[in-house]
Each structure stands twice: as structure tokens, then as C-alpha cells.
FIKOLNU-393497 format. One record per residue (C-alpha): residue number from 0; residue in three letters; chain; x, y, z. Coordinates in Angstrom, 3 decimals. Layout:
N
(NUM, 'Ala', 'A', (X, Y, Z))
...
This chain:
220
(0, 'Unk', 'A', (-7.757, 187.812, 63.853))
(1, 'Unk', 'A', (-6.264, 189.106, 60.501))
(2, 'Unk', 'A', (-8.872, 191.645, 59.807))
(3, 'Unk', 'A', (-8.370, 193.058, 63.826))
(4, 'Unk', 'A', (-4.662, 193.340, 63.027))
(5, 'Unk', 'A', (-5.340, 195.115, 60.056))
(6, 'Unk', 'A', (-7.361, 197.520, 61.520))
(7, 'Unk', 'A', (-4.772, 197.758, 64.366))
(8, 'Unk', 'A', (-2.354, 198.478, 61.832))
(9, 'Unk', 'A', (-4.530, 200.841, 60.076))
(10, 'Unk', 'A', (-5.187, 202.916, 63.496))
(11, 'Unk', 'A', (-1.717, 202.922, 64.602))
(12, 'Unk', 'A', (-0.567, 205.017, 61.427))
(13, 'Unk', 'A', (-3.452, 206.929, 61.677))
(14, 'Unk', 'A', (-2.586, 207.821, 64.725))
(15, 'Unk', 'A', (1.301, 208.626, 64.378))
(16, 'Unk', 'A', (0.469, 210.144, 61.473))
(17, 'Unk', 'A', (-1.985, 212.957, 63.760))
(18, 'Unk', 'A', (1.104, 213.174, 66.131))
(19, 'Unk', 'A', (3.661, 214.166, 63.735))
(20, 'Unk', 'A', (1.010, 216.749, 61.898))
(21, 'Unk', 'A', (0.584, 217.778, 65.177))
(22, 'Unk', 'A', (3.716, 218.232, 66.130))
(23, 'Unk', 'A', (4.866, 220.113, 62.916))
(24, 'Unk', 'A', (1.441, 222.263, 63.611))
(25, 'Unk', 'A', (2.789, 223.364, 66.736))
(26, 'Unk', 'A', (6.421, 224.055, 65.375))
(27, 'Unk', 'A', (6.408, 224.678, 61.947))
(28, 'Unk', 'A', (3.281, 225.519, 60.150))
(29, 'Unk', 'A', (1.794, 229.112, 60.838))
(30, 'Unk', 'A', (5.826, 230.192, 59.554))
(31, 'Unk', 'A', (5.331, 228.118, 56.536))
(32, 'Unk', 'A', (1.929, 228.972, 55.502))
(33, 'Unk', 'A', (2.769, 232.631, 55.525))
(34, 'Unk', 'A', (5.170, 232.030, 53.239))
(35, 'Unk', 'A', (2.784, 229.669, 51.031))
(36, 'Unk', 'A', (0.346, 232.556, 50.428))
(37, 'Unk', 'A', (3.341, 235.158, 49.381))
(38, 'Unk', 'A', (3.556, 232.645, 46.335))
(39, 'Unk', 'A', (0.433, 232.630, 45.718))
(40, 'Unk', 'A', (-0.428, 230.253, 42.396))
(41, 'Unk', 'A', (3.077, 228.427, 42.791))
(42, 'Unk', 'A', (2.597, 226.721, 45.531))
(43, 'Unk', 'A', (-0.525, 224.600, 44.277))
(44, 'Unk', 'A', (1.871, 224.488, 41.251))
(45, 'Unk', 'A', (4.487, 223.182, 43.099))
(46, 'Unk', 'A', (2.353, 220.243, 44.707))
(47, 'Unk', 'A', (0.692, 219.449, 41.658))
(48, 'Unk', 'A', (4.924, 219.322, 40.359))
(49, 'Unk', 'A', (5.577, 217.036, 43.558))
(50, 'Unk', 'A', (2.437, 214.980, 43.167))
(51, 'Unk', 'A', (2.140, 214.443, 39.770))
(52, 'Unk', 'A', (6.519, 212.818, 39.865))
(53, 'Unk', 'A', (5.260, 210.709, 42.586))
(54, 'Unk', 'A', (2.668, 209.149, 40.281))
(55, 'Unk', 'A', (4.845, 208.694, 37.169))
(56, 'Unk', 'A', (7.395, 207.560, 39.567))
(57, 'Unk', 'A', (5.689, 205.149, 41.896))
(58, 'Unk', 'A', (8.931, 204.586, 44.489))
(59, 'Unk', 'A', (8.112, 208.080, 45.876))
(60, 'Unk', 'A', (4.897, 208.552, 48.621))
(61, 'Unk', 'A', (2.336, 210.569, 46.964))
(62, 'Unk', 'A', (-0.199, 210.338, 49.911))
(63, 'Unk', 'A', (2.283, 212.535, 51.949))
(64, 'Unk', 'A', (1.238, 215.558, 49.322))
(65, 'Unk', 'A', (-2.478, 214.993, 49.726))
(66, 'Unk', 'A', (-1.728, 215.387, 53.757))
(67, 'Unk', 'A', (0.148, 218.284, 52.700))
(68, 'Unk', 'A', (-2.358, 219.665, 50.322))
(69, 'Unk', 'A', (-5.057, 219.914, 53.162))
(70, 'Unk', 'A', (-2.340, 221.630, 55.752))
(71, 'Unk', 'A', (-0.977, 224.252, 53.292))
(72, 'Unk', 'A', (-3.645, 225.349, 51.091))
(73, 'Unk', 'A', (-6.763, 224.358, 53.044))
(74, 'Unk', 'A', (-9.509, 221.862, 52.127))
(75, 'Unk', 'A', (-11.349, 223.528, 49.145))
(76, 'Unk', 'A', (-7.710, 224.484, 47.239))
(77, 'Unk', 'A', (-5.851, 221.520, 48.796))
(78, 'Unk', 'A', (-8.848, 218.916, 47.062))
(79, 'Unk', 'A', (-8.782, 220.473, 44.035))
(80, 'Unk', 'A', (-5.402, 220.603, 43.651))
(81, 'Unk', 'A', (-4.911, 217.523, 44.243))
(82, 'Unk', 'A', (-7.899, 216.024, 42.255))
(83, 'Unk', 'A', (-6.770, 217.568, 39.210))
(84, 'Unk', 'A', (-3.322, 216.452, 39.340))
(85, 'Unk', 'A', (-4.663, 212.476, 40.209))
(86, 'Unk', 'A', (-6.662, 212.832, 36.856))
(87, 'Unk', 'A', (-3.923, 214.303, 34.780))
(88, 'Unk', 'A', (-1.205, 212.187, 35.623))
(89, 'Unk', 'A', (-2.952, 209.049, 36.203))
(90, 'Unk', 'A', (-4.422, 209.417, 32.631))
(91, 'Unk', 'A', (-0.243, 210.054, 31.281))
(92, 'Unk', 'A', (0.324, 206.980, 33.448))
(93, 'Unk', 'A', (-2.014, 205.247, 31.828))
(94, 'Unk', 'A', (-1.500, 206.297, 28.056))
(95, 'Unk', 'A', (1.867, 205.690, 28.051))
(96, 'Unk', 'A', (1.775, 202.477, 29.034))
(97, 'Unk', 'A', (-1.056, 201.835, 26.636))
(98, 'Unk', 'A', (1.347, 203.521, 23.643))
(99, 'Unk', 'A', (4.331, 202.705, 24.355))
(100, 'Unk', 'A', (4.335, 199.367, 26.153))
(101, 'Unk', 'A', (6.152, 197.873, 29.357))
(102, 'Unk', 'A', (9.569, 198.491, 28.611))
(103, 'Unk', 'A', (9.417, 203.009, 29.677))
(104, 'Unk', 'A', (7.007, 201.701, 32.744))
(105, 'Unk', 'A', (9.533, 199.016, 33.927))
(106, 'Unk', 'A', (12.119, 202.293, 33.689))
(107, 'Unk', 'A', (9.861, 204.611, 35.741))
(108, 'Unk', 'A', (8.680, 201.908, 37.866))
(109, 'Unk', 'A', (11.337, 199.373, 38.334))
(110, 'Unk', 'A', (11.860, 195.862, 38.638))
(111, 'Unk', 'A', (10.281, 194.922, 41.495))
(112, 'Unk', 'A', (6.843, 197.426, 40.699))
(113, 'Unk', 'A', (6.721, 196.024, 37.455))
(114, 'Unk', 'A', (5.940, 192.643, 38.924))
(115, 'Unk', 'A', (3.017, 194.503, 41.096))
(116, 'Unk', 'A', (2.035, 195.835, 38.160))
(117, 'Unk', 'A', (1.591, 192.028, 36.284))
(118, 'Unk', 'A', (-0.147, 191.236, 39.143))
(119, 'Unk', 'A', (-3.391, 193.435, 38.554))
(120, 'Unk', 'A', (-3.155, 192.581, 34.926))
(121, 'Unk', 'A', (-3.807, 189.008, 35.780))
(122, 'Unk', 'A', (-6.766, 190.209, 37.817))
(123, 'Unk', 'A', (-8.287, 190.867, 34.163))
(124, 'Unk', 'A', (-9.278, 194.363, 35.509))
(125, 'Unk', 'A', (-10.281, 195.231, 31.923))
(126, 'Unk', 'A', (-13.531, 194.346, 32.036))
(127, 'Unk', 'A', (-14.363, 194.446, 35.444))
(128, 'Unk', 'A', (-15.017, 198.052, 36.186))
(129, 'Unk', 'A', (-15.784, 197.839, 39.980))
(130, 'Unk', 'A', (-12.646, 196.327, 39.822))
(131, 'Unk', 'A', (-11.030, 198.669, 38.299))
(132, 'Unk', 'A', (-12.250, 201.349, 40.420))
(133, 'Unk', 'A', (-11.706, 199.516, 43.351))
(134, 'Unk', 'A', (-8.252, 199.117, 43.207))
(135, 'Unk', 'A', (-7.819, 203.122, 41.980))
(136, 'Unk', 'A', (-9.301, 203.899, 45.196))
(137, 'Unk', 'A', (-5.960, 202.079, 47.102))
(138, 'Unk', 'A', (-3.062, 203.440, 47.414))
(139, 'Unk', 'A', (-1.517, 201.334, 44.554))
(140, 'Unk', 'A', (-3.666, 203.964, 41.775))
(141, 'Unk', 'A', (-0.593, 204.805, 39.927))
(142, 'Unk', 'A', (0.506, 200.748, 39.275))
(143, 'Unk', 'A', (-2.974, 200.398, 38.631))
(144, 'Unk', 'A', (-2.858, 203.149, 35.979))
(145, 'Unk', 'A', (0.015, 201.544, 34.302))
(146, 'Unk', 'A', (-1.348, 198.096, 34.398))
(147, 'Unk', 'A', (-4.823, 199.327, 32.942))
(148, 'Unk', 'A', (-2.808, 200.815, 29.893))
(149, 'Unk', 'A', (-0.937, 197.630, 29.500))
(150, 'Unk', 'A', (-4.016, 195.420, 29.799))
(151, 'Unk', 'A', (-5.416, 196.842, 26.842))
(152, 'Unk', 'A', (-7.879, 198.616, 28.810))
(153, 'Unk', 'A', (-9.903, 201.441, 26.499))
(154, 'Unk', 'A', (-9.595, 204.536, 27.441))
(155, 'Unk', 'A', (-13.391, 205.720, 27.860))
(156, 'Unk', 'A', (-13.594, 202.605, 30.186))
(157, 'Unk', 'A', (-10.597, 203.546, 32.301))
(158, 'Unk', 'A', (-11.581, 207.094, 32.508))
(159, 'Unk', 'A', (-14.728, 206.679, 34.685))
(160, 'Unk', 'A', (-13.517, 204.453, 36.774))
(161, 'Unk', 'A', (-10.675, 207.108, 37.244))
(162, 'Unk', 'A', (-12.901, 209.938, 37.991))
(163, 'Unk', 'A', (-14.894, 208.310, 40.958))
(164, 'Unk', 'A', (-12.242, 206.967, 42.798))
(165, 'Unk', 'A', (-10.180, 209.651, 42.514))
(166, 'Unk', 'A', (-13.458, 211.736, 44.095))
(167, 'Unk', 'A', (-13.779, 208.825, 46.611))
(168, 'Unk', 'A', (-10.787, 208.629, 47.704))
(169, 'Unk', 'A', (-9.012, 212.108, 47.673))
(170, 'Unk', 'A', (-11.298, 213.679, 50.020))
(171, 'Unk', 'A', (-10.594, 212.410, 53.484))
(172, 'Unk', 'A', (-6.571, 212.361, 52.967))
(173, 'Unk', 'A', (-7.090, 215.804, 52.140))
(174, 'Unk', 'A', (-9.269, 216.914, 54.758))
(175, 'Unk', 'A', (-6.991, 215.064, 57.497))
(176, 'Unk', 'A', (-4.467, 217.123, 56.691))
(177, 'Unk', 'A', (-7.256, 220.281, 56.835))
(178, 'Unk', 'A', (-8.535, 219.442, 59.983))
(179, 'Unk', 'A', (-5.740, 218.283, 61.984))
(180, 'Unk', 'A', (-3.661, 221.316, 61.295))
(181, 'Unk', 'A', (-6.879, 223.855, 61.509))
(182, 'Unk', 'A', (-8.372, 222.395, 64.448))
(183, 'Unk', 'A', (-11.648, 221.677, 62.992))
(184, 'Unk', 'A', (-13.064, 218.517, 64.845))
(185, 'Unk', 'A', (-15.868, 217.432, 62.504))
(186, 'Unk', 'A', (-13.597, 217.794, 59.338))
(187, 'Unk', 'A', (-10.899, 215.401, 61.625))
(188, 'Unk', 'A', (-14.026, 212.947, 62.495))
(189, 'Unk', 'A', (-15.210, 213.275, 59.015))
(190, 'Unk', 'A', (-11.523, 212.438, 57.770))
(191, 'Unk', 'A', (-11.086, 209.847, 60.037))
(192, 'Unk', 'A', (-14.188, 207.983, 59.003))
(193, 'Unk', 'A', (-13.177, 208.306, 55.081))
(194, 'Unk', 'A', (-9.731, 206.597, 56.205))
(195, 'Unk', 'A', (-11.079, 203.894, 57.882))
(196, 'Unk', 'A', (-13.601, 203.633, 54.871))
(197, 'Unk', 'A', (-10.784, 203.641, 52.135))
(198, 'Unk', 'A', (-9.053, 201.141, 54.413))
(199, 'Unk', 'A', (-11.976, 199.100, 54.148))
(200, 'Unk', 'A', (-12.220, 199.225, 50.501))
(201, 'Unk', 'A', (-8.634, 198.000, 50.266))
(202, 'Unk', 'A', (-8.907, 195.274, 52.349))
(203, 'Unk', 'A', (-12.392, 193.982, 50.253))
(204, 'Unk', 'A', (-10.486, 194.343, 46.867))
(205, 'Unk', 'A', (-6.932, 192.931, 47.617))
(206, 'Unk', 'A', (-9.485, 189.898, 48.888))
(207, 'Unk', 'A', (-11.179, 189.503, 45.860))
(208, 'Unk', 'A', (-7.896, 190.035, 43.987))
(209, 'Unk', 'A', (-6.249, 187.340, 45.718))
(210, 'Unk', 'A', (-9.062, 185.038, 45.145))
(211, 'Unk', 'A', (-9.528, 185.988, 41.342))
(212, 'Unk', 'A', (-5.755, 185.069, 41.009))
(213, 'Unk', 'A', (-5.852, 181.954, 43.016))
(214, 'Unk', 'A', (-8.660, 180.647, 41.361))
(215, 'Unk', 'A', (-7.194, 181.299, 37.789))
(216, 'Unk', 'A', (-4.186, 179.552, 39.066))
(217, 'Unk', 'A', (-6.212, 176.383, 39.964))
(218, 'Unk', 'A', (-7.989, 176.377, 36.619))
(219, 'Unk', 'A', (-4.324, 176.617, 34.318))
């Protein structure tokens, strides 16, 4: 019964989410992206700007600018826009925690994240890799980033894991955004699928995370 409500859940912002792109497709967009590619280079610059705060500053949606990635620049330049800026900023994310501890992350992040963040370092996500990568894949990545560098979690081990899920997961937010504005049916399907997929994933490792932490609880 859970796992049908999640997926219930899962559908139903799926869904308003392809009404309201919709709805700005049919009011909004073809003015906008006119004016997108008369600035040329600064408007990937400007996402990667948007993106990259949202990250760093984990109270602000950051899946919103993948969406708007695909719609604006189109699949291709929306993805690697968007992939570059996950990998940059996750990394800063990551080494400043890792240099300069938990008290600038508990000022980006505040109170209440920072208590998120404690909770994947008691996962012991350092050396668990698919782990690791399974909970970059979710749409916690940037507390994840933080906790890695606070975990003591080496660099060359975090980067990886980094990498793949940010290749994983990137592409079908993106390409919802693509196909839903452009019309394109198999990219939407495609998307779709990935969603659901990533939704999956999220589900598995917030299980396993739960368990982990329960059953470290039982042995202290």
C-alpha cells in the first residue's frame, strides 16, 4: 500500500508538473525563447548562475532549472549545461565541507538541513560507493555532497560516484522539459520512463538507508 501511494504521489506531480509546462508552452514560451537566443552564451550562463546557488544553497529547488534547461535551450545545450554545473558545484559543495567543516554548511544550509545532512553521515556512505551514488542520484545530491565532505569521504572516491549519477540522473529531468515544450513524444515517453526510474532509485535507497540506520541504532 505504501509503495502504490508513492507511486501515486510520484504520478500526480508528474503530471501537474506537464500541465503547468504546458500551460506556460502555450502562453509564454515561443516569446521567451526568442529572447533566450538574442543572449546567446548568457543564458546557459545564467542557469548554470541559478543552478549552481541552488546547490550551495539547498532551501532553493534546483530541479525547477533542469525543467527549465530542457525548455529554453533544448536537450543537447540544456544537458550539458546542466551536467557541468551538477559537477562543479557539487564538487565546491563537497570540498568545503571537507576543508572547512560543519559550521559554513550549517550557514548555507541551515538548521534544520544540517540535521538531514547528519543523517546520511550516519549511513557511513564513505565506504559504500553504491551508496553513495545512490543517494546523488535523489534529489537530496547537494546534502549529500556536503555530508560526503564532512564524512571524511576522499575525494577520488566521491568523484565517481558524482559523475554517474549526475549522468543518470540529469537526463530525463532535462529531456521532460525538452519534450514537453517541443512536442516530441518519444523524448516525453523516454523522460517519463527516466522519472519513474529515478523515483524508483529513491525509494530503494531511502529503504536501505532507513534500515542501515535502524539497525545501527539497535546495535548502540
Amino acid at each position: 500500500m505504501q509503495r502504490l501511494r508513492k507511486i501515486i504521489g510520484v504520478s500526480a506531480v508528474v503530471a501537474l508538473a506537464i500541465i503547468v509546462l504546458h500551460l506556460a508552452h502555450t502562453h509564454a514560451l515561443e516569446p521567451l525563447r526568442a529572447q533566450v537566443e538574442a543572449m546567446g552564451v548568457w543564458a546557459p550562463l545564467g542557469i548554470v548562475a541559478l543552478r549552481g546557488i541552488s546547490i550551495l544553497l539547498p532551501a532553493l529547488p534546483s530541479t525547477a532549472y533542469s525543467l527549465l534547461a530542457g525548455a529554453l535551450l533544448g536537450f543537447e545545450t540544456g544537458l550539458i549545461t546542466i551536467f557541468i554545473t551538477d559537477v562543479v558545484f557539487c564538487q565546491i559543495a563537497f570540498l568545503v565541507a571537507k576543508r572547512y567543516g560543519q559550521k559554513p554548511v550549517k550557514s548555507f544550509v541551515g538548521e534544520k538541513a544540517s540535521k538531514q545532512i547528519e543523517s546520511f553521515n550516519q549511513s557511513q556512505i564513505e565506504g559504500n560507493p553504491f551508496l553513495l551514488t545512490g543517494l546523488l542520484m535523489t534529489g537530496l545530491f547537494d546534502f549529500v555532497s556536503y555530508a560526503a565532505g564532512l564524512g571524511g569521504t576522499k575525494w577520488k572516491a566521491f568523484t565517481p560516484a558524482l559523475i554517474i549519477s549526475v549522468a543518470l540522473s540529469d537526463p530525463p529531468i532535462v529531456a521532460l522539459g525538452a519534450g514537453v515544450f517541443s512536442g516530441g513524444k518519444l523524448m516525453l515517453g523516454l523522460a517519463l520512463l527516466g522519472v519513474f526510474a529515478l523515483a524508483t532509485i529513491t525509494g530503494v535507497v531511502n529503504k536501505y538507508q532507513r534500515k542501515k540506520l535502524s539497525n545501527d541504532n539497535q546495535k548502540m
